[in-house]
C-alpha positions as a Markdown table, in Angstrom:
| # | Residue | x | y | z |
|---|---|---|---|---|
| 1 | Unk | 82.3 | 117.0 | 75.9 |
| 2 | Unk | 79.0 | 116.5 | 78.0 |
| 3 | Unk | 78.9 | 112.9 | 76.3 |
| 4 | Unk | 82.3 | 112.3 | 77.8 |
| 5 | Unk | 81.1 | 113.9 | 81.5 |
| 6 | Unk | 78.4 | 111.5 | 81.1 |
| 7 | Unk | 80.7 | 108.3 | 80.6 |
| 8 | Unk | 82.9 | 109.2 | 83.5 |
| 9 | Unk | 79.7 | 109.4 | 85.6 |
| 10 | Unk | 78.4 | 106.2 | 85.3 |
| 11 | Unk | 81.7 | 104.6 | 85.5 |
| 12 | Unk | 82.3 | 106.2 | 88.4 |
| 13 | Unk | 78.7 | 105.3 | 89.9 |
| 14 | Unk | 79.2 | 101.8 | 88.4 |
| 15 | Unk | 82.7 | 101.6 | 90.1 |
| 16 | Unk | 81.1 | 103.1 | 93.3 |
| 17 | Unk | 78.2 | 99.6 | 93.1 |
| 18 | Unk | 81.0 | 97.4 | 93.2 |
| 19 | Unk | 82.9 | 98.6 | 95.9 |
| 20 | Unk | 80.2 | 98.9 | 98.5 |
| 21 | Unk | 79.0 | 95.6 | 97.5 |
| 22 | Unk | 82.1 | 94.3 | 98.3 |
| 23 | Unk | 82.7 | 95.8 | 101.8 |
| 24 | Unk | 79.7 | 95.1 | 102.9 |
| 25 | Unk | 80.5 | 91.3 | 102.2 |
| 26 | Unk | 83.5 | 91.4 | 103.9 |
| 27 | Unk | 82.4 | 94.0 | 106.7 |
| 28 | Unk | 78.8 | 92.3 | 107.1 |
| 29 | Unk | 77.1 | 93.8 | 110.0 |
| 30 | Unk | 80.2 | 96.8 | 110.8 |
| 31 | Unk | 79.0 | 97.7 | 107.2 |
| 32 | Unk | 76.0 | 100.3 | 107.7 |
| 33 | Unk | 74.0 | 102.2 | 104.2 |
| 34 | Unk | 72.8 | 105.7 | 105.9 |
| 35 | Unk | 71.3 | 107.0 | 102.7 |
| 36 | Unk | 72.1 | 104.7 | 99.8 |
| 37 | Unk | 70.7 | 107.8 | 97.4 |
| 38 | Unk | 73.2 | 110.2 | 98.5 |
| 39 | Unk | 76.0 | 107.6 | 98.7 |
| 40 | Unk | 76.5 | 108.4 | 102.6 |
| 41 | Unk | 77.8 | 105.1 | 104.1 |
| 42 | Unk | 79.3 | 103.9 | 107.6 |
| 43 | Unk | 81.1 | 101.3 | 109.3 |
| 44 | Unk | 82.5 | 101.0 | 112.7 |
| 45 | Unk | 86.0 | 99.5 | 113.4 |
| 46 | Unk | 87.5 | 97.9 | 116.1 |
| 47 | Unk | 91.1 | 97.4 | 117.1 |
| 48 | Unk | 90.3 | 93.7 | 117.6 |
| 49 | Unk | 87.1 | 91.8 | 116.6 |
| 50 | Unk | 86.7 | 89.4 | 119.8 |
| 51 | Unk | 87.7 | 91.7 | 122.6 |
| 52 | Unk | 88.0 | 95.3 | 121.2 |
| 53 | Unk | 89.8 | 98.2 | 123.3 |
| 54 | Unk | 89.3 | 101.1 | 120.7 |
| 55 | Unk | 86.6 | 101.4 | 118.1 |
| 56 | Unk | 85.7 | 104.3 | 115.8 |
| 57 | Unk | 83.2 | 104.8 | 113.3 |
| 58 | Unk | 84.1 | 106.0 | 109.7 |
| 59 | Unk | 81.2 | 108.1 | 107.9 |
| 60 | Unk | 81.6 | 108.3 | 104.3 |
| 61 | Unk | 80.0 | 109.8 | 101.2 |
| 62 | Unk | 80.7 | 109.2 | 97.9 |
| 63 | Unk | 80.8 | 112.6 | 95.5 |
| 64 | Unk | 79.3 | 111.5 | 92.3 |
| 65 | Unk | 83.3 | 111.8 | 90.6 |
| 66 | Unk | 84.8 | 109.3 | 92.8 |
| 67 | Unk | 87.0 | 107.4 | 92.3 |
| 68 | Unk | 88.2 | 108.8 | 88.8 |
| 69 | Unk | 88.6 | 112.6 | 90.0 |
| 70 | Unk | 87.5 | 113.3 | 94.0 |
| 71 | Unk | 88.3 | 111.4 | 96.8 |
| 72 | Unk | 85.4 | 110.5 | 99.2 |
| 73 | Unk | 84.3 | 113.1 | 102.0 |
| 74 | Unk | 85.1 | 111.5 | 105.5 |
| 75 | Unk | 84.1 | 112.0 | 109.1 |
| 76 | Unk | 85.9 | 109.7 | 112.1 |
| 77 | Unk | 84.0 | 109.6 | 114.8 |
| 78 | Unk | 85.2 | 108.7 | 118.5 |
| 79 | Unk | 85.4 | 110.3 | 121.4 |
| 80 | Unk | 89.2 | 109.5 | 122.4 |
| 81 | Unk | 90.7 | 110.5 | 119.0 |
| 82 | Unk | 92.5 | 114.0 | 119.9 |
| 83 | Unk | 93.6 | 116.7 | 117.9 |
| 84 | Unk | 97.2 | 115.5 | 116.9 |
| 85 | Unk | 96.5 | 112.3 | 116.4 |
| 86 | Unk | 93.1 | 112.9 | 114.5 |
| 87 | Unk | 95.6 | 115.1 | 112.2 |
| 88 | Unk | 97.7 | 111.9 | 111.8 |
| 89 | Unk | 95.4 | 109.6 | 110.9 |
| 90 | Unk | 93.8 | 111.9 | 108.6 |
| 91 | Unk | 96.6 | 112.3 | 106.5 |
| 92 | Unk | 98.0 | 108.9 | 106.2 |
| 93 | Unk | 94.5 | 108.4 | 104.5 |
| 94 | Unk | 95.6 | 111.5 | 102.0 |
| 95 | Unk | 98.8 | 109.7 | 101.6 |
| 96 | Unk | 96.2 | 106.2 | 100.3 |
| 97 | Unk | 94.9 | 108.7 | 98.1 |
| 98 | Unk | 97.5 | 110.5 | 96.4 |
| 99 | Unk | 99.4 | 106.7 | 96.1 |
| 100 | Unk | 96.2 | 104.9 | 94.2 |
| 101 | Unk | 94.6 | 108.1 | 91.8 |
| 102 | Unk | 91.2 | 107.4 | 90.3 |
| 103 | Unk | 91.2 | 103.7 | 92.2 |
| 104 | Unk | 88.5 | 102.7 | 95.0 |
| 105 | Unk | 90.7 | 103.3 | 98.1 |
| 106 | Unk | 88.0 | 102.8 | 100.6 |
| 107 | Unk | 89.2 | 99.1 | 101.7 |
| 108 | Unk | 92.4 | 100.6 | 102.6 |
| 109 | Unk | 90.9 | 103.5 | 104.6 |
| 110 | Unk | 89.1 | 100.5 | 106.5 |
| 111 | Unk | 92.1 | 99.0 | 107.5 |
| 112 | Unk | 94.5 | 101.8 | 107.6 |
| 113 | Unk | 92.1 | 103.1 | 110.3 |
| 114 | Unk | 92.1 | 99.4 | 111.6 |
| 115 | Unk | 95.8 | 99.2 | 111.9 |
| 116 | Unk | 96.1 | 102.9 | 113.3 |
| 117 | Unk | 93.6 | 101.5 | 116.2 |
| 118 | Unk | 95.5 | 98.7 | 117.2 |
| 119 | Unk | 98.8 | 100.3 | 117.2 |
| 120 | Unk | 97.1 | 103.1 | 119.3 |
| 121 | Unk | 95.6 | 100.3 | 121.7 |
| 122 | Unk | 99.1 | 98.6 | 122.1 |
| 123 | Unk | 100.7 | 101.8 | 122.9 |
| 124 | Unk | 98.1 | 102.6 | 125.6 |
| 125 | Unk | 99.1 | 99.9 | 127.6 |
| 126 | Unk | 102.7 | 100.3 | 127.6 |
| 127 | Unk | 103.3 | 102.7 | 130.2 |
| 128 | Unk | 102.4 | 106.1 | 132.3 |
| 129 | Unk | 104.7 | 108.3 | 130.3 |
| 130 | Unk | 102.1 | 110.1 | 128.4 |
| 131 | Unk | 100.5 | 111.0 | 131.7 |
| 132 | Unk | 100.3 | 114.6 | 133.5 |
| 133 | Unk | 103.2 | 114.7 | 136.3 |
| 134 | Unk | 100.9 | 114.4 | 139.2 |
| 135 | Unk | 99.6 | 110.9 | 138.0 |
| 136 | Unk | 102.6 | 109.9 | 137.1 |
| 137 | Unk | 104.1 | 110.4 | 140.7 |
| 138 | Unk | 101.3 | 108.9 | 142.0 |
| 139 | Unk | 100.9 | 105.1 | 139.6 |
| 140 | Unk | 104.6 | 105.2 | 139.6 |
| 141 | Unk | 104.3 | 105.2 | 143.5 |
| 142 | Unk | 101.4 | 102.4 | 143.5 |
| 143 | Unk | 103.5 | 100.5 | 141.3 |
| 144 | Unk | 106.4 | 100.9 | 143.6 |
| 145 | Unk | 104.2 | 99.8 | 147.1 |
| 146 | Unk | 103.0 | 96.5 | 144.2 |
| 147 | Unk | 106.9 | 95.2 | 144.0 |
| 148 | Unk | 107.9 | 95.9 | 147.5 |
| 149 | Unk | 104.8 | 93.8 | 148.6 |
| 150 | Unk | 105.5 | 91.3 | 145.9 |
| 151 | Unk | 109.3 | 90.5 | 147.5 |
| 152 | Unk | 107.5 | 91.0 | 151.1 |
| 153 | Unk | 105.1 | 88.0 | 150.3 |
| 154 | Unk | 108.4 | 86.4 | 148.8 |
| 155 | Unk | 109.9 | 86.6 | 152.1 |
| 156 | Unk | 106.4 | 85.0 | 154.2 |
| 157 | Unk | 106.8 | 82.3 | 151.6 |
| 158 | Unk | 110.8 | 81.6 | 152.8 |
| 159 | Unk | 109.9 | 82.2 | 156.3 |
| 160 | Unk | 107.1 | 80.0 | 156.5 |
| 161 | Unk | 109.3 | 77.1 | 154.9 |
| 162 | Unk | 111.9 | 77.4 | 157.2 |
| 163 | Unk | 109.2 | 77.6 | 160.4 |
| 164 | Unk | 107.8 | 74.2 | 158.8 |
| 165 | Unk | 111.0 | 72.2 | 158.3 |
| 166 | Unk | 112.9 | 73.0 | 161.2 |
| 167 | Unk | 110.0 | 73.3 | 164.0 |
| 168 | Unk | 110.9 | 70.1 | 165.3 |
| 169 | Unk | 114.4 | 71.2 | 165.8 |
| 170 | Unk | 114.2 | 75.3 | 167.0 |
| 171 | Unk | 113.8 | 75.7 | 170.5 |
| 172 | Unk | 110.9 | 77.3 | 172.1 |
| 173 | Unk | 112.7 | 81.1 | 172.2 |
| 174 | Unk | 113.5 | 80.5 | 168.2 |
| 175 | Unk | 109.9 | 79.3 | 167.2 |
| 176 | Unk | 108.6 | 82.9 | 169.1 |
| 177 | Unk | 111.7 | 84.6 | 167.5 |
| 178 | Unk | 111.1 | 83.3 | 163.8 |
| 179 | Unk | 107.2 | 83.5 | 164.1 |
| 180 | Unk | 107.9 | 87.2 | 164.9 |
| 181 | Unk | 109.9 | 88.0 | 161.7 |
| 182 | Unk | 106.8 | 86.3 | 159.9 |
| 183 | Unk | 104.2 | 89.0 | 161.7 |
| 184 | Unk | 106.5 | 91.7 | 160.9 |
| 185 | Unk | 106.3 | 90.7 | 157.1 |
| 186 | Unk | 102.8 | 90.5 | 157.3 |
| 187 | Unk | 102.5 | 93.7 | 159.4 |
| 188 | Unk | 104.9 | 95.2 | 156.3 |
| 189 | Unk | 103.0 | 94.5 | 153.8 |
| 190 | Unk | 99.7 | 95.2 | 155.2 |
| 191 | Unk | 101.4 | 98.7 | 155.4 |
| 192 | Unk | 102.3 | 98.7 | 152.1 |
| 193 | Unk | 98.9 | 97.9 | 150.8 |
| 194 | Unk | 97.5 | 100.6 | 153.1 |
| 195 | Unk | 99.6 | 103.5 | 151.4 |
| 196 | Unk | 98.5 | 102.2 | 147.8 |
| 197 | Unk | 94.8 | 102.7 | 148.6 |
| 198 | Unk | 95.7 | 106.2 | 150.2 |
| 199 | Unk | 97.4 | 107.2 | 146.7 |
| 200 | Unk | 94.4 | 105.5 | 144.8 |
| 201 | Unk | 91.5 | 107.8 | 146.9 |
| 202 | Unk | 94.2 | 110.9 | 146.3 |
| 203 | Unk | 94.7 | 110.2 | 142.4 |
| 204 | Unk | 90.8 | 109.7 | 142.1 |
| 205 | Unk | 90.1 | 113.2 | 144.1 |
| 206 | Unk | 92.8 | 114.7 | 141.7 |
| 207 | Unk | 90.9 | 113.6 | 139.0 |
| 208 | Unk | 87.5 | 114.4 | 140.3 |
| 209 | Unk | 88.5 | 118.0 | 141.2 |
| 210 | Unk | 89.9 | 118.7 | 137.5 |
| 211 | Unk | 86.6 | 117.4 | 136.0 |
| 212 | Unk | 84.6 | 119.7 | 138.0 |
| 213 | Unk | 86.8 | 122.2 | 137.4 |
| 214 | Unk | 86.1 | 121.6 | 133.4 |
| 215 | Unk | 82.7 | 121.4 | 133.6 |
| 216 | Unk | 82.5 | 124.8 | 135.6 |
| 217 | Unk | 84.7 | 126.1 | 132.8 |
| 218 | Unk | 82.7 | 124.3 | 130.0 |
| 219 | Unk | 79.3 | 126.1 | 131.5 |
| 220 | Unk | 81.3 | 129.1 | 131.7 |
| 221 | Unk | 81.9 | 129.2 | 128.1 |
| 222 | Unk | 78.7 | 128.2 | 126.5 |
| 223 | Unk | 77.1 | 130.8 | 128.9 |
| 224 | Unk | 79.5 | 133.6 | 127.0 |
| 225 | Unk | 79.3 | 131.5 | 123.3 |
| 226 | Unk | 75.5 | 131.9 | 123.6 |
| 227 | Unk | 75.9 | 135.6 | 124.4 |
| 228 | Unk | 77.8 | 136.6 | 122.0 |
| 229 | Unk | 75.9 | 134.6 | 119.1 |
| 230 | Unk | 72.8 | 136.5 | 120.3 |
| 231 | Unk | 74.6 | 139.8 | 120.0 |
| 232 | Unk | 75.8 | 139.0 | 116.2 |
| 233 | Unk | 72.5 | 137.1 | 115.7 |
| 234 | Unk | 74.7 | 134.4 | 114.0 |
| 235 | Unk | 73.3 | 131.9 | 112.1 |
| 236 | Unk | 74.9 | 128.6 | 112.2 |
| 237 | Unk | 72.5 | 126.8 | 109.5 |
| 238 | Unk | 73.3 | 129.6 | 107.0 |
| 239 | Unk | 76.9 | 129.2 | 107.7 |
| 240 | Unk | 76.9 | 125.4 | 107.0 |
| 241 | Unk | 75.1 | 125.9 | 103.6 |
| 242 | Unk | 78.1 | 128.4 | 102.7 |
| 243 | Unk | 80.8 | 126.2 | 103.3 |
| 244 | Unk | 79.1 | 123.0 | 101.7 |
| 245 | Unk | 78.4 | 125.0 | 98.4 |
| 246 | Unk | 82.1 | 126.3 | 98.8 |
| 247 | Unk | 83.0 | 122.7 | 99.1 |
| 248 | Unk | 81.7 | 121.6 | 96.1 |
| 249 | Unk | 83.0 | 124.2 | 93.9 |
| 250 | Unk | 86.3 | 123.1 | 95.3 |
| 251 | Unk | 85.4 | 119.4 | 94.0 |
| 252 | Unk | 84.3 | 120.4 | 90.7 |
| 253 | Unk | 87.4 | 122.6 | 90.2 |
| 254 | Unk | 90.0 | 119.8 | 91.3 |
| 255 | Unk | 87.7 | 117.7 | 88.8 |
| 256 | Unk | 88.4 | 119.7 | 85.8 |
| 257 | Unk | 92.0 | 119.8 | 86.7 |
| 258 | Unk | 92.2 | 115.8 | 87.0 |
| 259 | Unk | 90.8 | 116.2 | 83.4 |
| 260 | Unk | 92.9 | 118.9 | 81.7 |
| 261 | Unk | 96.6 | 118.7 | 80.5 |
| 262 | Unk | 98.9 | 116.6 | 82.2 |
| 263 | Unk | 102.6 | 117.0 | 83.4 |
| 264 | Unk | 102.8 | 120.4 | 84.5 |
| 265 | Unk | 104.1 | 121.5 | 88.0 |
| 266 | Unk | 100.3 | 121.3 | 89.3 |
| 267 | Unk | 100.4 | 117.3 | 88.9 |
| 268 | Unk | 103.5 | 117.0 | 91.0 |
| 269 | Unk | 102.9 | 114.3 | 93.5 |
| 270 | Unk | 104.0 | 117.4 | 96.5 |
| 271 | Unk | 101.7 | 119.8 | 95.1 |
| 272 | Unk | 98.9 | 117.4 | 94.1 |
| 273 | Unk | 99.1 | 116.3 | 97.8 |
| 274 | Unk | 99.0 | 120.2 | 98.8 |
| 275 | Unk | 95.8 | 120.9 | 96.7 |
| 276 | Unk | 94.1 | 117.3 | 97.9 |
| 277 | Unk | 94.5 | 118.3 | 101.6 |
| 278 | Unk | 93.1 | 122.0 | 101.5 |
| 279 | Unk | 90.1 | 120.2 | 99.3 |
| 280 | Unk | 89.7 | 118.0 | 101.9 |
| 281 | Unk | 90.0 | 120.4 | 104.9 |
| 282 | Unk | 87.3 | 122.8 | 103.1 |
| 283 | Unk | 84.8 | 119.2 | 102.5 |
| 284 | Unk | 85.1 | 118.4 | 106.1 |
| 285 | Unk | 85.1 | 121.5 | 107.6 |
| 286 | Unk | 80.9 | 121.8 | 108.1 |
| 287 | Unk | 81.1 | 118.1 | 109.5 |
| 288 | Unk | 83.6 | 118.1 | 112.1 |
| 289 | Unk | 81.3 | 117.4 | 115.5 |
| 290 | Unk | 82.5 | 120.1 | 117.8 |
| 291 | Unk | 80.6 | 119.4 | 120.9 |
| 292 | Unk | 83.2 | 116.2 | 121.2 |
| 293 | Unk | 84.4 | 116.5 | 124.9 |
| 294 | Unk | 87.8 | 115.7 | 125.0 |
| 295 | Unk | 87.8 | 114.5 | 129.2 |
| 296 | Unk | 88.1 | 111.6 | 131.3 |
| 297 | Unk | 84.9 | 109.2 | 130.7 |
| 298 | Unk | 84.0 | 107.0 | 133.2 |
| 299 | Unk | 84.5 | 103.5 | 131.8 |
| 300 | Unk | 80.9 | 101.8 | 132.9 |
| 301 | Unk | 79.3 | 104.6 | 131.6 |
| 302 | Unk | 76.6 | 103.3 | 128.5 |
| 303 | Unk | 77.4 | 103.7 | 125.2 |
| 304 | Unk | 75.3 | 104.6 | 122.7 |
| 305 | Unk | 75.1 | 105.3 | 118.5 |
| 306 | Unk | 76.9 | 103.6 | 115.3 |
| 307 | Unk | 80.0 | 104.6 | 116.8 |
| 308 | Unk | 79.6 | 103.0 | 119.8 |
| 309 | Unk | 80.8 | 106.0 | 122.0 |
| 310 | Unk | 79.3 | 108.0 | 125.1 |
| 311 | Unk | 76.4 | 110.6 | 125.0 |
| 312 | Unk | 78.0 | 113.6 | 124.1 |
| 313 | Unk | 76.4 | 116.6 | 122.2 |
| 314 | Unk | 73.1 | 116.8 | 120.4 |
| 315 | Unk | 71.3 | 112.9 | 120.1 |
| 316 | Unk | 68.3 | 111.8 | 118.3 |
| 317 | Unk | 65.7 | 108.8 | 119.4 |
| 318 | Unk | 64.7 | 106.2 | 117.4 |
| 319 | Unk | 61.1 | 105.6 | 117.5 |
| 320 | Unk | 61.6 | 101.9 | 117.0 |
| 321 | Unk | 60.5 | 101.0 | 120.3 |
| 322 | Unk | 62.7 | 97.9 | 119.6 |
| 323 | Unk | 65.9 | 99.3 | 118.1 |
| 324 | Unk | 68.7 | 97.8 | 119.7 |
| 325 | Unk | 70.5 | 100.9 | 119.5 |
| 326 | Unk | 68.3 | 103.4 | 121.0 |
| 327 | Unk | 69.7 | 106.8 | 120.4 |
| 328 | Unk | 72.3 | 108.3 | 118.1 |
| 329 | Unk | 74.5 | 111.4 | 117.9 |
| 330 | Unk | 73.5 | 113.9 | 115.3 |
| 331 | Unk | 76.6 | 113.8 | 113.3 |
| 332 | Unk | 76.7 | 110.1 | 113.1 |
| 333 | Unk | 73.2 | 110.0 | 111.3 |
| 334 | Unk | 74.2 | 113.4 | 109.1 |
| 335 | Unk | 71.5 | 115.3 | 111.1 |
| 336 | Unk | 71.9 | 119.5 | 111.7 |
| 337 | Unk | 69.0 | 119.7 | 113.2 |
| 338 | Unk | 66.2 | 117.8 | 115.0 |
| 339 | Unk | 63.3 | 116.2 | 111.9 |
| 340 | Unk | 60.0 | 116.9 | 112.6 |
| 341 | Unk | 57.7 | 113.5 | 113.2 |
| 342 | Unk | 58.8 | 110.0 | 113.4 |
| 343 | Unk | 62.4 | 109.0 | 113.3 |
| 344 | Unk | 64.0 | 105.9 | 112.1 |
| 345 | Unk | 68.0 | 104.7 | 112.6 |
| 346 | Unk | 69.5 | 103.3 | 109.4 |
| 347 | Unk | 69.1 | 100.1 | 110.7 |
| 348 | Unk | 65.4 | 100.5 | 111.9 |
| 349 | Unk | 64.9 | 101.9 | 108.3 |
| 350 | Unk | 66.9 | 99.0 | 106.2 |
| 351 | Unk | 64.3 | 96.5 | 108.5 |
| 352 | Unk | 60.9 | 98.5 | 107.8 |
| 353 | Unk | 62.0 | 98.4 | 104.1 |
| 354 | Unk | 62.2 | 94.5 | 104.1 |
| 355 | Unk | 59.0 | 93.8 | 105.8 |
C-alpha cells in the first residue's frame, strides 16, 4: 500500500514538472515561481495584453496529490473583485475541476480567469445602471447636457452656412437678425456646458463626503477590533496554524476517498462538487487577505506588488535597491508576518540565484 502512495506521488510531482514548465513557456514573464520547494506559484492576468483594463493575480500552490486526488489551493488577488462576484468566479473554477478529475486544470484556471476579466471589463463600460441612485441622476444628467450641446453645435453649423451663402443677398436688419440666432446658440450651449461642470464638482463632493465618511467608520472599527482582541488576548498566528492543519486533514481525507471504492452516492458528480467546495472553502479560508478595501481608488494612484494593485494592508520592501517592483503586499508573497533581516521579491531572488 505505501509502495502504491509512493507511485502516485511522484506521478503526481512528475505531472506537476510538466505543467509549470509549460505555463511558464506560454505565460513567460506573467509566470512568477514564489517558492519552487513548496510548489507556491503566481501569475498575473490581464483582460487584454496591449492595453489592459482589469488584471488580477492568481497565487497557487500545489498539494503534493495534485492532480490525481486534490485540486490546487488558490488565492485571487485584486482589489476590485467583490464578494459576489469573487463567489462566481471561484466556483466556475470548481466547476474546471469537478469536469477534468485527476487532470492538470491549471491552464484553464488561467484563462477561465482570463475570460471572466474581459467579460467583466466589457460590462463595465456599458452603462451607469449598476451605479448608486445619486450617480446615476447625476451622469445620466451630464450625459443629457452632452446631446443637447451636441444638436446645439449642430444648429451653429446650419446657421453659420446659411449666414455664409446668403450674406450677399440678406439685408442689413436680416444679417443682425440671423447673427443673433447664432449668439444665442453659442450663449445655449455655453449654458449647457456650465451646468455639466456644476454636476461634475457636485458628483465628486458626493463621492468625497462618502469616502470620508468610510474612513471615519473604518478607524472607528479597528479602534473597537483592537479592543476587543486585547480583552480575549486573541491570537491570530495560533488561529492560522489551526485552520491550515485542519486544512490538510481535509485533503488527506478527500485523498483516501478518491482512492477507495467507486460508484457509491459519495462519487456523484452533485455531491462530489458539494464535498470539493467545503474542502476548498476550509484550504482558503487562512489566506483570504481581509484588509482588502473595497472603496473608490483614485485612478493615478501608484500601483504596486505582483498583482499590480494599490497599497492596501500590511506590505513588505524589497531590499533590492533596484527591484523594479519595490514593495509587495503580504499575501501576495505568502507572508503572516514581517521576516527578520534582509528581504528579497521572487524576482529579486530568481536574479541573485543566476548570478
Amino acid at each position: 500500500m505505501a509502495g502504491l502512495v509512493k507511485e502516485e506521488n511522484e506521478a503526481d510531482l512528475q505531472a506537476q514538472i510538466e505543467e509549470v514548465e509549460a505555463l511558464s513557456s506560454i505565460y513567460g514573464d506573467e509566470w512568477c515561481v514564489i517558492d519552487e520547494a513548496s510548489r507556491i506559484f503566481c501569475i498575473k492576468i490581464s483582460s487584454d495584453l496591449e492595453e489592459p483594463k482589469l488584471t488580477a493575480c492568481l497565487q497557487i500552490i500545489l498539494p503534493s496529490d495534485y492532480p490525481s486526488a486534490a485540486p490546487p489551493i488558490y488565492q485571487i488577488n485584486a482589489a476590485w473583485l467583490r464578494g459576489p462576484e469573487r463567489v462566481k468566479l471561484a466556483n466556475s473554477l470548481e466547476d474546471i475541476y469537478v469536469e477534468h478529475p485527476g487532470e492538470s486544470i491549471l491552464y484553464l484556471w488561467v484563462e477561465r480567469v482570463r475570460e471572466f476579466l474581459v467579460e467583466k471589463s466589457q460590462c463595465s463600460g456599458t452603462g451607469i445602471e449598476n451605479l448608486p441612485c445619486e450617480l446615476q441622476r447625476n451622469f445620466t444628467l451630464m450625459r443629457d447636457l452632452d446631446s443637447r450641446t451636441e444638436e446645439k453645435k449642430g444648429e451653429i453649423d446650419r446657421l453659420a452656412e446659411e449666414y455664409i451663402s446668403n450674406v450677399k443677398n440678406l439685408a442689413s436688419e436680416q444679417r443682425v437678425e440671423h447673427l443673433q440666432k447664432i449668439q444665442n446658440a453659442y450663449s445655449k450651449c455655453k449654458e449647457f456646458s456650465d451646468d455639466k461642470v456644476q454636476l461634475a464638482m457636485q458628483t465628486y463632493e458626493m463621492v468625497d463626503k462618502h469616502i470620508r465618511r468610510l474612513d471615519a467608520d473604518l478607524a472607528r472599527f479597528e479602534n473597537e477590533l483592537k479592543e476587543k482582541l486585547e480583552l480575549t488576548g486573541y491570537d491570530s498566528t495560533d488561529s492560522r496554524a489551526v485552520k491550515k492543519g485542519d486544512s490538510r486533514g481535509q485533503r488527506d481525507k478527500r485523498g483516501s476517498r478518491g482512492r477507495g471504492k467507486k460508484g457509491s452516492d459519495d462519487d456523484s458528480p452533485k455531491k462530489k462538487k458539494m464535498k470539493i467546495s467545503q474542502d476548498l472553502s476550509d484550504a482558503l479560508l487562512p489566506m483570504q487577505p481581509s484588509d482588502v478595501l473595497d472603496m473608490p481608488v483614485d485612478p493615478n494612484e501608484p500601483t504596486y506588488c505582483l498583482c499590480h494593485q494599490v497599497s492596501y494592508g500590511e506590505m513588505i520592501g524589497c531590499d533590492n535597491p533596484d527591484c523594479p517592483i519595490e514593495w509587495f503586499h503580504f499575501a501576495c508573497v505568502d507572508l503572516a508576518t514581517k521576516p527578520k533581516g534582509k528581504w528579497f521579491c521572487p524576482r529579486c531572488t530568481q536574479d541573485r540565484k543566476k548570478k
